[in-house]
KOLRO-129393 format. One record per residue (C-alpha): x, y, z; residue in three letters. Coordinates in Angstrom, 1 decimal. Layout:
N
> X_Y_Z_ala
...
This chain:
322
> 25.4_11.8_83.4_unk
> 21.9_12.7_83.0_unk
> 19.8_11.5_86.4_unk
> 16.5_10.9_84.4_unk
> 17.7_7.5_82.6_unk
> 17.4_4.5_83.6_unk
> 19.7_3.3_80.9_unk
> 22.0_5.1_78.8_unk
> 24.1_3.2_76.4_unk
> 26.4_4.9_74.3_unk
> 28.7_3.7_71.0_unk
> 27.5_0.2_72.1_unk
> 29.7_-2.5_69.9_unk
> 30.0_-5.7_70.3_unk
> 32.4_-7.8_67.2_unk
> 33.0_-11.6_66.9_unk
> 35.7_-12.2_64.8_unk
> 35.5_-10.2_61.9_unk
> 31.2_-10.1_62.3_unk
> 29.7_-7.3_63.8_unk
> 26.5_-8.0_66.2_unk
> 26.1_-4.5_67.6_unk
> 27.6_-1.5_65.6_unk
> 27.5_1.7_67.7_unk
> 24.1_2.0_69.4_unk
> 23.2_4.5_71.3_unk
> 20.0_3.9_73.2_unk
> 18.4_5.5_76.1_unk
> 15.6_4.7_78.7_unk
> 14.4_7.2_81.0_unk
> 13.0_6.6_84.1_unk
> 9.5_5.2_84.1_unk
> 9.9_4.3_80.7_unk
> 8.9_0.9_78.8_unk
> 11.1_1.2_75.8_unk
> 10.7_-1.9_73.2_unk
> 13.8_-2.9_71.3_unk
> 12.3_-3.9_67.8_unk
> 13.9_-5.6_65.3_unk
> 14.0_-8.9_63.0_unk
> 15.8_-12.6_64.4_unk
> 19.4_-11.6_63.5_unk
> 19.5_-8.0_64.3_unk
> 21.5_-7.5_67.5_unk
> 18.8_-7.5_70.1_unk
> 19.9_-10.5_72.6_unk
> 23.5_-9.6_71.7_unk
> 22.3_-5.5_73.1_unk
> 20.7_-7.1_76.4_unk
> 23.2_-9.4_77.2_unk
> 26.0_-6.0_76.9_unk
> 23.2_-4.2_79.0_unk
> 22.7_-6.9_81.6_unk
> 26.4_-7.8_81.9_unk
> 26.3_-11.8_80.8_unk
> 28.9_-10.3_77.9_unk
> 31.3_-7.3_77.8_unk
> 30.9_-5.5_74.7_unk
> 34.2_-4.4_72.3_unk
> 33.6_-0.9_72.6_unk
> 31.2_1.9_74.2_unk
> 29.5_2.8_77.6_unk
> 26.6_1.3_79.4_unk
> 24.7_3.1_82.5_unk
> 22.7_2.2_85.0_unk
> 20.8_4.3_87.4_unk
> 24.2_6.6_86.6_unk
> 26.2_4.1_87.6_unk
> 28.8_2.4_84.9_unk
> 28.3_-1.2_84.2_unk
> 31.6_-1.9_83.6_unk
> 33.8_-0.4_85.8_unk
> 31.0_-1.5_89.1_unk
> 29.7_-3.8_87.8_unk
> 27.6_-5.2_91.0_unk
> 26.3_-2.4_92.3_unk
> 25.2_-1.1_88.8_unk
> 23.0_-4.4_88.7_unk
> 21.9_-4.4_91.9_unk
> 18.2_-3.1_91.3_unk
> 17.8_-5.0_88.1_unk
> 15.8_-7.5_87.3_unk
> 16.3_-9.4_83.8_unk
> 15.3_-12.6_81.8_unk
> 17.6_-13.2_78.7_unk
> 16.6_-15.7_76.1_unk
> 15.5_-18.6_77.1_unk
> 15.4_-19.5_80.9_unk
> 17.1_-23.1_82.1_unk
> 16.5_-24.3_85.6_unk
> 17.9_-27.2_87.3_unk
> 14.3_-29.7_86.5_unk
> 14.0_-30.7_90.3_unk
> 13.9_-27.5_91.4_unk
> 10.5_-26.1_92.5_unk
> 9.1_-22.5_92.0_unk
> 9.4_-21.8_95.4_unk
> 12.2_-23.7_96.0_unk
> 13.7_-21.2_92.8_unk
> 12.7_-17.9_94.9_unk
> 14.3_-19.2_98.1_unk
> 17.5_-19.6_96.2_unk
> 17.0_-16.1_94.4_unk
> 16.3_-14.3_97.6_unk
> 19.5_-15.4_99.0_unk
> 21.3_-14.4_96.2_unk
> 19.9_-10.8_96.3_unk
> 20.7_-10.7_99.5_unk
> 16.7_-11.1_100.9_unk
> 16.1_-12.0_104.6_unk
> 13.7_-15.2_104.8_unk
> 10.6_-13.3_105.9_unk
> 11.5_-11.0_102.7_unk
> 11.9_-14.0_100.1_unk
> 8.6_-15.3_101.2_unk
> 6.5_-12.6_101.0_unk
> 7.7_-11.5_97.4_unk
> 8.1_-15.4_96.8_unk
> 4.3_-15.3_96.8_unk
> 3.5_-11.5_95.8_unk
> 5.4_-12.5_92.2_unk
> 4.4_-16.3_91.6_unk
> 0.9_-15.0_92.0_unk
> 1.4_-12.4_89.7_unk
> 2.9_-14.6_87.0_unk
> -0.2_-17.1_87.5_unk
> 2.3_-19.6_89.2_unk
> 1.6_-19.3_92.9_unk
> -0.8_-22.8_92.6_unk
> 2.3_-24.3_90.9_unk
> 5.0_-23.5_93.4_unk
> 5.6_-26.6_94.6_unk
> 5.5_-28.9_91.4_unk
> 9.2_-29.8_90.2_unk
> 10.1_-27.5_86.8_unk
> 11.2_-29.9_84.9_unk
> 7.2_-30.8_84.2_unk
> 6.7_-26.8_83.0_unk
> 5.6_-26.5_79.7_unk
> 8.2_-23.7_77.9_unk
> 5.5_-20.7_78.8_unk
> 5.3_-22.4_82.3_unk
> 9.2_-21.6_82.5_unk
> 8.7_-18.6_81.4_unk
> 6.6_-17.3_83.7_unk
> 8.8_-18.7_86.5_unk
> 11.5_-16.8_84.9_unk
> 9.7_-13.3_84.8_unk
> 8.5_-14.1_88.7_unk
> 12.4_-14.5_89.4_unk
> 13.3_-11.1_87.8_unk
> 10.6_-9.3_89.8_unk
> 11.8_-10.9_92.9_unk
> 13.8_-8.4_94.0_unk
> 11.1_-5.6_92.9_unk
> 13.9_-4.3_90.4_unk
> 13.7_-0.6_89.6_unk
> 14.7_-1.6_85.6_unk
> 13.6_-4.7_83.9_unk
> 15.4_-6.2_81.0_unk
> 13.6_-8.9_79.0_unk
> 14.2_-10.2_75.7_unk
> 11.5_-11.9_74.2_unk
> 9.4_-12.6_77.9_unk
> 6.6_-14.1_76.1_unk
> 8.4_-16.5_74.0_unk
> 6.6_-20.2_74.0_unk
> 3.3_-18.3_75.5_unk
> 0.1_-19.4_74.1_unk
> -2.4_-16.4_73.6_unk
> -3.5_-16.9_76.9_unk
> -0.6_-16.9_78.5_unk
> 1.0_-13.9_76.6_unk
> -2.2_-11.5_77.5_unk
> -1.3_-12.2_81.4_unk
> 2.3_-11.3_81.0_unk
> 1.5_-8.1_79.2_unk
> -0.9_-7.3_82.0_unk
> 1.6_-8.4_84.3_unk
> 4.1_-5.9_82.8_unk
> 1.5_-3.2_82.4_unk
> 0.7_-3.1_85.9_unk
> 4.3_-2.2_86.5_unk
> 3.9_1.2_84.9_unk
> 2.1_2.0_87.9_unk
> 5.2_1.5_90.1_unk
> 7.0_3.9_88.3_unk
> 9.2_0.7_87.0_unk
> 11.8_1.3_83.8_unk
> 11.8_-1.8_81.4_unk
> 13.6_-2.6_78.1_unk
> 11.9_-5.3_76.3_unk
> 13.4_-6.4_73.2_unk
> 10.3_-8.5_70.7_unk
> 10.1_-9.2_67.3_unk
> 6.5_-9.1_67.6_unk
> 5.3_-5.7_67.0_unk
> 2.1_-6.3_69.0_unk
> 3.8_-6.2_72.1_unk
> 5.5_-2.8_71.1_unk
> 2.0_-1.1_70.6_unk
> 0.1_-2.3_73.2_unk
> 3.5_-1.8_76.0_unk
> 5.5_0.1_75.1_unk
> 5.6_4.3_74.8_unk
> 8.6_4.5_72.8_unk
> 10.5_2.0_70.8_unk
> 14.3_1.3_69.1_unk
> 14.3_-0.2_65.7_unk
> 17.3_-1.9_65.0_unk
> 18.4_-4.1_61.9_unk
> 22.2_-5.3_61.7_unk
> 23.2_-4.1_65.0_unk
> 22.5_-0.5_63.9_unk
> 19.6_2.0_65.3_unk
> 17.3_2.3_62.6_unk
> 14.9_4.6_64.6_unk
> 13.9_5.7_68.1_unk
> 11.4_7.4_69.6_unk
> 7.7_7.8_70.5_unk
> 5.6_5.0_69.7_unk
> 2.6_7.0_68.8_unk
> 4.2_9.5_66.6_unk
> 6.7_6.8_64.6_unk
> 3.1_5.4_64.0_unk
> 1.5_8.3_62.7_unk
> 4.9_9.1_60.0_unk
> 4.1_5.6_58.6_unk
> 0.8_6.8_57.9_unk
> 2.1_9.9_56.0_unk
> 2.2_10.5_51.8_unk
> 5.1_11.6_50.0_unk
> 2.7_15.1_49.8_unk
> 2.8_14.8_53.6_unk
> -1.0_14.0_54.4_unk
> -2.7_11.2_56.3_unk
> -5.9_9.6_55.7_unk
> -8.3_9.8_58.3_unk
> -11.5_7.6_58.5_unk
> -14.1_9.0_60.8_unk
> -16.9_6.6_62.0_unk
> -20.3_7.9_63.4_unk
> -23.2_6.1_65.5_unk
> -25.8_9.0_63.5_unk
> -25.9_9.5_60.0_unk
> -23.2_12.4_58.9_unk
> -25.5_15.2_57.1_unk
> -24.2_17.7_54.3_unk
> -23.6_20.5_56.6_unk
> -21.6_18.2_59.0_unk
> -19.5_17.5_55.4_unk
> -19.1_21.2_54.5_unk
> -17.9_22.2_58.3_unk
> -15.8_19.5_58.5_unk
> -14.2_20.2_55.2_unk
> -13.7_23.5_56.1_unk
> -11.5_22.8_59.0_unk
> -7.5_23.6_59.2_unk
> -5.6_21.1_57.8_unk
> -8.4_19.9_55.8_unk
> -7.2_19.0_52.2_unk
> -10.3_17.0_51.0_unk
> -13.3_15.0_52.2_unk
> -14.8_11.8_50.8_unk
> -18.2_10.4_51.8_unk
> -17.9_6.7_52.6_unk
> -21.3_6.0_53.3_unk
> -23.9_7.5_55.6_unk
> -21.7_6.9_58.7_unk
> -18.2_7.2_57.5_unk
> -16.2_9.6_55.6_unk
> -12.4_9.9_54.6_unk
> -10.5_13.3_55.3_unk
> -6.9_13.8_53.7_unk
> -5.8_15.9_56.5_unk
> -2.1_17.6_57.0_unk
> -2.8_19.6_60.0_unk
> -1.2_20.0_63.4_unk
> -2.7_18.1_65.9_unk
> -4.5_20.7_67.2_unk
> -6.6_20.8_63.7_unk
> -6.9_16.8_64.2_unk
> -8.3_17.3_67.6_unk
> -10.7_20.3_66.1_unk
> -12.3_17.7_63.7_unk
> -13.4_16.0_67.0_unk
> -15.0_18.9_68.1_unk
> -16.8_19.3_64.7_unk
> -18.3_15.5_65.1_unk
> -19.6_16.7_68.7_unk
> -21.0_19.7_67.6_unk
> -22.9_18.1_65.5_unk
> -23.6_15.5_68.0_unk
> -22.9_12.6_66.1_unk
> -21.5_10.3_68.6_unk
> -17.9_9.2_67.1_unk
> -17.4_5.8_67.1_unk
> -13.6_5.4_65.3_unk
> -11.1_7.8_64.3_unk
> -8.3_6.3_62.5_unk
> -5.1_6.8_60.2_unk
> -5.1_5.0_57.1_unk
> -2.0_2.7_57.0_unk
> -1.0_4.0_60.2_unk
> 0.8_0.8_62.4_unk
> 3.6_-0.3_63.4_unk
> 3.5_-2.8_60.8_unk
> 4.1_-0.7_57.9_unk
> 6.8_1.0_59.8_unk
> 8.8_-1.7_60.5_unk
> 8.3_-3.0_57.0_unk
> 9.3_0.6_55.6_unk
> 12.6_0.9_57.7_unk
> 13.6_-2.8_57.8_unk
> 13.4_-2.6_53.8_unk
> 10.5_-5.3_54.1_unk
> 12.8_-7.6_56.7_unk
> 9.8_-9.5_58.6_unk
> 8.8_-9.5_62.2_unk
> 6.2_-11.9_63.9_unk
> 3.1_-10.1_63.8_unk
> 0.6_-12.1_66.3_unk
């Protein structure tokens, strides 16, 4: 049992029949952690959660909480989790607030302590002027939101969400990635499964890529990014942007830097290095734009997003890129 996770599943399976939804995952989330689950409609994500959260038992594996095993205690396991799975229902007559006084009793909240997280959360979801309007005149997002403000009520040390802003307008979806952002603050552990890669990048500091119920990758966001970005020779493409014009000598020292395998002038602002350094050379090419006191303006890897890396391990399977 390793104290740091928040989650540790192990040999997670999960078979219906003869179909396998889940086939012997293994995923971890430490403490503090925003992990994104990533993978196309169909591979295993909701079916993952659901194990995780305990709406399903799975066929086979382990799943821990905190340290504590979901399946043999089950409630106290859950007890400091908060989670939205698939699409929320409510009963339509309910109110938001009449929602959180119902949610507070059911995790066990005193009155005085359901009314001051009732508002701390509705506010935070951008429902609090809403509270008292029945649900069943919320647009989808609308219930959404409510749903998220419900998980939070009990200021849950993990989160589990699968697709949180599903039904969001643009609008709407910026505010619940700043609401989740603002978590990482509060040293808060989330798993957030998405099909839209966006949310990974701009959330998440590692991710799971999964395709047919199996692991396809894991790890940290940043560096899965940068070994999409890398040839078969093992090089990037770096394009560095300038506010001053780039002069020979700049060209010659910068091409004369570790790691360094060629340099190609873009224009007077902009030049392309093929670079397979550490990143301690990357960071000395900084150092070279400074000396020169160019004032960088961009530094960017060619073909290095998430994009092309879930296109390369889902063998071209699509995700919702928004």
């Amino acid at each position: 049992m390793d104290g740091q996770l928040a989650i540790d599943v192990a040999g997670l399976t999960k078979t219906y029949g003869t179909f396998t939804a889940v086939d012997n995952l293994d995923l971890k989330v430490k403490k503090g952690e925003f992990m994104g689950l990533l993978g196309p409609n169909g591979a295993g994500k909701s079916t993952t959660l659901k194990s995780v959260s305990g709406l399903i038992r799975p066929t086979s594996g382990q799943i821990l909480i905190n340290g504590i095993d979901s399946q043999k205690n089950h409630r106290k396991a859950l007890a400091r989790v908060g989670c939205v799975i698939e699409t929320p229902e409510f009963y339509r007559g309910y109110t938001p607030a009449e929602l959180m006084e119902y949610a507070g009793r059911i995790y066990g909240l005193n009155k005085t302590e359901t009314a001051i997280r009732a508002r701390d959360v509705l506010e935070e979801v951008k429902m609090w002027e809403w509270r008292n309007k029945p649900i069943g005149e919320f647009s989808k997002g609308m219930r959404q939101r409510v749903a998220l403000a419900q998980a939070l009520l009990p200021n849950p040390e993990v989160i589990i969400l699968d697709e949180p802003t599903s039904g969001l307008d643009p609008r709407g979806m910026i505010e619940i990635r700043q609401t989740l952002n603002s978590l990482k603050k509060r040293d808060r552990s989330l798993l957030i499964s998405t099909h839209i890669l966006k949310e990974v990048s701009e959330m998440c500091g590692t991710v799971t890529m999964i395709n047919h119920g199996k692991v396809v990758t894991t790890g940290d966001v940043a560096s899965l990014i940068h070994q999409s970005a890398m040839t078969d020779a093992g090089s990037v493409e770096i394009e560095l942007r300038t506010l001053k014009d780039m002069t020979p000598a700049f060209i010659t020292d910068l091409g004369g830097c570790a790691g360094v395998k060629n340099t190609e002038k873009m224009g007077s602002r902009e030049v392309k290095v093929v670079f397979s350094g550490t990143d301690e050379d990357q960071a000395s090419l900084v150092d070279v734009v400074y000396r020169y006191d160019l004032r960088l303006l961009g530094m960017t890897e060619k073909g290095a997003d998430i994009e092309k890396l879930y296109m390369n391990l889902t063998k071209g399977e699509k995700a919702s890129v928004q």
